[in-house]
Residue frames as qw, qx, qy, qz and C-alpha x, y, z in Angstrom:
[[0.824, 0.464, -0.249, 0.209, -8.44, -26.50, -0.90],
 [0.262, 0.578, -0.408, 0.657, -6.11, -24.62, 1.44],
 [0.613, -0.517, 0.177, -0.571, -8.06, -25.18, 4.61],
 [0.023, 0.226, -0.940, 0.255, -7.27, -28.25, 7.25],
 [0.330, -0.339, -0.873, -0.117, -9.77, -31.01, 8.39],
 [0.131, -0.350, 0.341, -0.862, -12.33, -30.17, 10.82],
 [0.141, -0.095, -0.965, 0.200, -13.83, -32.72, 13.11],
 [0.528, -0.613, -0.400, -0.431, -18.00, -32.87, 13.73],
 [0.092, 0.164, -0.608, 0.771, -18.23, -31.38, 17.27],
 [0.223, -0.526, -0.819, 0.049, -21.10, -32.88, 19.61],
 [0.117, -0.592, -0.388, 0.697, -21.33, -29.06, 20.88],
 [0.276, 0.580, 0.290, 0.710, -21.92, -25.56, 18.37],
 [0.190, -0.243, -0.141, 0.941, -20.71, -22.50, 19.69],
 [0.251, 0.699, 0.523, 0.418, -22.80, -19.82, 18.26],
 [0.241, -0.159, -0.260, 0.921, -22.67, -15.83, 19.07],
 [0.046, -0.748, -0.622, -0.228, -25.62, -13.84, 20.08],
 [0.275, 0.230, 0.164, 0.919, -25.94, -10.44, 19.53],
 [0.030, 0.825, 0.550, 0.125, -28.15, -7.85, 21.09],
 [0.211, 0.226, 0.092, 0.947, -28.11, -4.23, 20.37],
 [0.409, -0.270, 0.142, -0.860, -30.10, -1.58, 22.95],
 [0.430, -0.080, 0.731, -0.524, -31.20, -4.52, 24.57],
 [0.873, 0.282, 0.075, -0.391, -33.19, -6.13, 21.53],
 [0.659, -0.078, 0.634, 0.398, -31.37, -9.93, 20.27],
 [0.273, 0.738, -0.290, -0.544, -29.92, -8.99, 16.53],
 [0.861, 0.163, 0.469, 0.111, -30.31, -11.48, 14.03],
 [0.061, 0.669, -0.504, -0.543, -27.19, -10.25, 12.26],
 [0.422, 0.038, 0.858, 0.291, -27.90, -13.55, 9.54],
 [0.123, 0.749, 0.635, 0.143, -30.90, -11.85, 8.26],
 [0.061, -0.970, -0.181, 0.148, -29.91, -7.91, 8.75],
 [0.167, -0.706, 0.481, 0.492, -26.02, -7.54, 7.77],
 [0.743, 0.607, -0.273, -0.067, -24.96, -8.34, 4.21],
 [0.950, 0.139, -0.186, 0.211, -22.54, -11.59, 3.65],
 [0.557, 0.370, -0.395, 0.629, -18.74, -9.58, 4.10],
 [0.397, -0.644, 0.255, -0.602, -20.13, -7.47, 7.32],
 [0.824, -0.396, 0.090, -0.395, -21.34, -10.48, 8.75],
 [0.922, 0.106, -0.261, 0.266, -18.45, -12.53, 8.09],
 [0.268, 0.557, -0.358, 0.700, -16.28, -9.62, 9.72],
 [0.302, -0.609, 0.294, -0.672, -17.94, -9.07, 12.41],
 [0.979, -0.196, -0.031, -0.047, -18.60, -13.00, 13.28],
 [0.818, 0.360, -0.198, 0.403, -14.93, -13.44, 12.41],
 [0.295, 0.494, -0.354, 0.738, -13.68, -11.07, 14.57],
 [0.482, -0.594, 0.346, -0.544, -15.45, -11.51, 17.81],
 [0.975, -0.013, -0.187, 0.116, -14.58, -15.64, 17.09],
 [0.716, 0.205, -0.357, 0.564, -11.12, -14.66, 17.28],
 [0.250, -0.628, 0.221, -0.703, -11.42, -11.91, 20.15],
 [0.819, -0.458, 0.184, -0.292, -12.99, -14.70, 22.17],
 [0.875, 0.296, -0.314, 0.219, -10.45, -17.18, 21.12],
 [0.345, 0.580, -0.409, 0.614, -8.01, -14.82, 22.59],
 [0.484, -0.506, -0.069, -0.710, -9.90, -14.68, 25.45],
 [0.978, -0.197, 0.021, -0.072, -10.38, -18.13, 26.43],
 [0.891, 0.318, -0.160, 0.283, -6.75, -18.48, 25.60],
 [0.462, -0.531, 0.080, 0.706, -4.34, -16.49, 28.52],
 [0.033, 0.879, 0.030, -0.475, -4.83, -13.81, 26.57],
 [0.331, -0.189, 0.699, 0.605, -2.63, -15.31, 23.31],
 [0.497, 0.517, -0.279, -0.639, -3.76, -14.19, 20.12],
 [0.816, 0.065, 0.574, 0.030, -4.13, -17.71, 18.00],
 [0.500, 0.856, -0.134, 0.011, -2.28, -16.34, 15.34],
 [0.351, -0.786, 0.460, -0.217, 0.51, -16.49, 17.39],
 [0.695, -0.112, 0.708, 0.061, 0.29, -20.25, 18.22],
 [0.703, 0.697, -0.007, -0.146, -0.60, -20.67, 14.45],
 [0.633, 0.682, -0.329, 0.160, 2.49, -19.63, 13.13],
 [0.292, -0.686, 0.651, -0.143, 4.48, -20.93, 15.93],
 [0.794, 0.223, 0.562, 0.071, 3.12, -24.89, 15.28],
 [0.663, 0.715, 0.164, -0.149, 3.80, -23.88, 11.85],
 [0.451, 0.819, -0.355, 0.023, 6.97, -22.51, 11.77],
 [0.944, -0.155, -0.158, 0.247, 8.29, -24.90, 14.23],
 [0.565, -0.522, 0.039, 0.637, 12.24, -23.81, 15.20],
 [0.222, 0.413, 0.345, 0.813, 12.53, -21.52, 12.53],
 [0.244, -0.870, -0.407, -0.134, 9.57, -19.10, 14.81],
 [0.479, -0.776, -0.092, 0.399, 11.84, -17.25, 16.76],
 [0.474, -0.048, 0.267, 0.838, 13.42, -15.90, 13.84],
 [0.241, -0.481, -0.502, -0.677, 9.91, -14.29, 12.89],
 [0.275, -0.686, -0.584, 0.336, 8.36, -13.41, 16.58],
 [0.043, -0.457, -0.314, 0.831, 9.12, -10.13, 16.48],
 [0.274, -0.044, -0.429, -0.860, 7.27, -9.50, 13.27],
 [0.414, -0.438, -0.732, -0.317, 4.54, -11.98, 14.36],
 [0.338, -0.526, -0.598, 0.502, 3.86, -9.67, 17.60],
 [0.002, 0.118, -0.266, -0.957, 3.93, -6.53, 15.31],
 [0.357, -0.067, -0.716, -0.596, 1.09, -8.39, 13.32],
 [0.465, -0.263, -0.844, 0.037, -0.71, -9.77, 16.30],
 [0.273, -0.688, -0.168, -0.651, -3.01, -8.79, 18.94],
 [0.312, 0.019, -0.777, 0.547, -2.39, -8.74, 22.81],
 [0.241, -0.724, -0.642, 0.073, -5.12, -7.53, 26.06],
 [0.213, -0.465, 0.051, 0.858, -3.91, -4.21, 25.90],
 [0.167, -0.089, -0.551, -0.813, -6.20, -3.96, 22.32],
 [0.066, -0.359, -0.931, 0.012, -9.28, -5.42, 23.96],
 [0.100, 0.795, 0.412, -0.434, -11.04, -2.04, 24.48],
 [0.147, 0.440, -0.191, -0.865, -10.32, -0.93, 21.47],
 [0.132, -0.184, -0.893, -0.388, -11.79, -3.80, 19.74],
 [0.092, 0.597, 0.743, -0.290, -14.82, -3.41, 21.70],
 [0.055, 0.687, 0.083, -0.720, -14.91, 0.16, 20.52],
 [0.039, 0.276, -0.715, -0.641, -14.29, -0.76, 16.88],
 [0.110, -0.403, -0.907, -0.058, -16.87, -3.47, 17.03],
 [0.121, 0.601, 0.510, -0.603, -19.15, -0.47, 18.05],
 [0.118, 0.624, -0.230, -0.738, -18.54, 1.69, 15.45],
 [0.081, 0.032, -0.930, -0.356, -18.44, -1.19, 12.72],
 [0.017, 0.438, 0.898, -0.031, -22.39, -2.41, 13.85],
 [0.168, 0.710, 0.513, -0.453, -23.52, 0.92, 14.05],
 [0.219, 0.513, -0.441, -0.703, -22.51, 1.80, 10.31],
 [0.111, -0.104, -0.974, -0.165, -23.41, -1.81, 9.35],
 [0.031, 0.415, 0.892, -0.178, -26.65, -1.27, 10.85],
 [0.033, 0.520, 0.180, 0.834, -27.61, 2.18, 10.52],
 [0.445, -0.780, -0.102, -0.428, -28.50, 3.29, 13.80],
 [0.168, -0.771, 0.398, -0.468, -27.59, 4.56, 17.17],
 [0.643, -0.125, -0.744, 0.130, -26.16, 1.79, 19.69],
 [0.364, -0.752, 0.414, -0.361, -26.36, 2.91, 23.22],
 [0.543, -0.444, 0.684, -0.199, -25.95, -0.83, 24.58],
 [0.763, 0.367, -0.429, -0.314, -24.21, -4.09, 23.12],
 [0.842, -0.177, 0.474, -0.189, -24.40, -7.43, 24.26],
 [0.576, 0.320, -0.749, -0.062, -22.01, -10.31, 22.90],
 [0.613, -0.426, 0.626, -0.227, -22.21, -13.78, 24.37],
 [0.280, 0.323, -0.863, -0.268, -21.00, -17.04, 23.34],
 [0.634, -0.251, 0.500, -0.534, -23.58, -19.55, 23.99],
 [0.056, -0.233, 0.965, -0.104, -22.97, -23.20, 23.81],
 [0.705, 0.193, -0.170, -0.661, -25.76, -25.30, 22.01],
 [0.053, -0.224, 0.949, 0.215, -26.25, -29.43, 21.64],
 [0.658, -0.021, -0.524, -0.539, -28.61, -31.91, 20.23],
 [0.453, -0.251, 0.770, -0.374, -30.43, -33.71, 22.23],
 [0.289, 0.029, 0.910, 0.297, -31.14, -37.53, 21.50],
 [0.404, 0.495, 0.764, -0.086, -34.65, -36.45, 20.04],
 [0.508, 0.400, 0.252, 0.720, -33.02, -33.61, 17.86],
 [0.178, -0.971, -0.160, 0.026, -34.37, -30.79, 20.15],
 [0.298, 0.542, -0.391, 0.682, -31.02, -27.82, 20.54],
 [0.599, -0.635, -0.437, 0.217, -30.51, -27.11, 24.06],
 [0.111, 0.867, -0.183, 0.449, -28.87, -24.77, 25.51],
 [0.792, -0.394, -0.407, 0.227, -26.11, -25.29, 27.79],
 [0.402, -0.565, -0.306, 0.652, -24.32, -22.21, 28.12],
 [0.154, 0.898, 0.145, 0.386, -24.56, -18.42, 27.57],
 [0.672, -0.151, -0.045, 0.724, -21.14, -16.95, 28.49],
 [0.015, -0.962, -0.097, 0.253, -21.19, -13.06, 28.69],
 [0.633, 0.161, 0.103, 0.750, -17.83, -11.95, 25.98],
 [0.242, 0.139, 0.119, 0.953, -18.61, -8.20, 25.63],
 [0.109, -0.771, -0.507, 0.370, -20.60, -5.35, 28.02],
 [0.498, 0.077, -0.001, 0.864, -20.65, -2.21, 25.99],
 [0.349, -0.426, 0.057, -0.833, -22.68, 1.11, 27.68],
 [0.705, -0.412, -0.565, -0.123, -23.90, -1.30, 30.20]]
């Protein structure tokens, strides 16, 4: 109800997960709110990522608030992340999968890998982007 349009994209991101070196089918092993956190937060980690390092929160409420924004920046940089947080996210995102999962992590793999249909409905793969090396 509250949400904006969102256009069919010929590509589909997707994030694979592998923990101590084995792939983690977090769809099938975390429960619904984990898995939305933790999907939800390495979307927007990479976001930042891909983005000079700008939180999209940022832009968000800047489109949003339009000349009125600069009366609100410093609170919306309070509220926002910068690349100075990126190792702790990574470190959070550790701690978070190994309570979510119950066991030890030594090594965790994120990547972002880049999926289309081809004309005879096979997926492909077209890329596998490396987002997060942790004990590696």
């Amino acid at each position: 109800m509250f949400s904006e349009k969102v256009e069919v994209q010929p590509k589909q991101e997707i994030i694979s997960i592998k923990i101590n070196g084995q792939p983690f089918n977090y769809t099938q092993e975390l429960i619904d709110a984990n898995r939305h956190i933790i999907i939800g937060t390495i979307s927007h980690y990479h976001d930042m990522k891909t983005e000079s390092d700008i939180d999209p929160t940022r832009q968000f409420f800047q489109q949003k608030l339009g000349g009125q924004y600069a009366a609100f920046q410093p609170l919306v940089e309070q509220m926002t992340n910068d690349s100075t947080q990126y190792s702790a996210f990574e470190n959070w995102l550790h701690r978070y999968l190994e309570r979510s999962t119950h066991q030890d992590i030594q090594t965790l793999e994120v990547d972002v890998q880049s999926w289309q249909y081809a004309p005879n409905g096979q997926l492909d793969l077209l890329t596998s982007q490396a987002l997060i090396r942790y004990g590696l």
